[in-house]
C-alpha positions in Angstrom: -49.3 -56.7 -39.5 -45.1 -57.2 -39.1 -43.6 -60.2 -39.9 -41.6 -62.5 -37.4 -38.6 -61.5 -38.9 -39.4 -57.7 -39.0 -41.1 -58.0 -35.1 -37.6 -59.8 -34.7 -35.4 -56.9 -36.8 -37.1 -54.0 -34.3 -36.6 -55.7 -31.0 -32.8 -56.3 -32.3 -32.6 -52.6 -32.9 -34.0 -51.5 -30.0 -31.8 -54.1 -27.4 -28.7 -52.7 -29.5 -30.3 -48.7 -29.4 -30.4 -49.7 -25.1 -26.8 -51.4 -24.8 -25.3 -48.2 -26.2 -27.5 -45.5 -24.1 -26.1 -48.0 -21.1 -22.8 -47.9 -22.2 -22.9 -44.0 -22.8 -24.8 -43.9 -19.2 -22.0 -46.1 -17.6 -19.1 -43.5 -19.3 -20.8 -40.7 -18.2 -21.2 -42.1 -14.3 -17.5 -43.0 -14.0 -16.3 -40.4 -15.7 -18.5 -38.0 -12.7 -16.8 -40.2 -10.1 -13.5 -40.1 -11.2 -13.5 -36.4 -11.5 -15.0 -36.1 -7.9 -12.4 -38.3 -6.6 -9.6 -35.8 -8.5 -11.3 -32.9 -7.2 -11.1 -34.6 -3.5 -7.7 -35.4 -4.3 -7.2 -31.5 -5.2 -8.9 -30.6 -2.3 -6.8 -32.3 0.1 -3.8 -31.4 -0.9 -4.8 -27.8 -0.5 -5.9 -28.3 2.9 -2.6 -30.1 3.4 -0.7 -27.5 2.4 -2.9 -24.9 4.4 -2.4 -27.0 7.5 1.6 -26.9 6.8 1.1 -23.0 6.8 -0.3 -23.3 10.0 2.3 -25.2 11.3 5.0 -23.3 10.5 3.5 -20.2 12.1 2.3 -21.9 15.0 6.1 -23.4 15.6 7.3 -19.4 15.2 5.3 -18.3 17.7 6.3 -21.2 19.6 9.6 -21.0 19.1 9.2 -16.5 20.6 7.3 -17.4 23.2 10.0 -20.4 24.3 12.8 -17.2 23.6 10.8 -15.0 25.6 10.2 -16.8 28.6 14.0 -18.2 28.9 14.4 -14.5 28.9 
């Protein structure tokens, strides 16, 4: 049969054994969201720069057809 003190010693050890797997837990989550929000970041940038590409060639053509039809 344990003690007080020992009954105590083990629920000590197991709230401090907890607050570190929550802390570790807690790391882990923000560290996944704030690489997904990097990754979106990436993301959007490449489509940003995509959608400049498109741009430009759309104002080309644009700018042949306007050539052509003052023609």
């Amino acid at each position: 049969m344990k003690t007080i003190d020992e009954y105590y010693m083990d629920q000590i050890a197991l709230l401090i054994i907890t607050d570190i797997l929550i802390k570790i837990g807690i790391l882990i989550l923000g560290s996944y969201i704030v690489l997904n929000i990097l990754r979106l970041l990436a993301m959007k940038k490449r489509d940003d720069e995509y959608m400049k590409g498109i741009r430009d060639e759309l104002d080309k053509i644009r700018n042949e057809l306007e050539k052509s039809n003052k023609d």
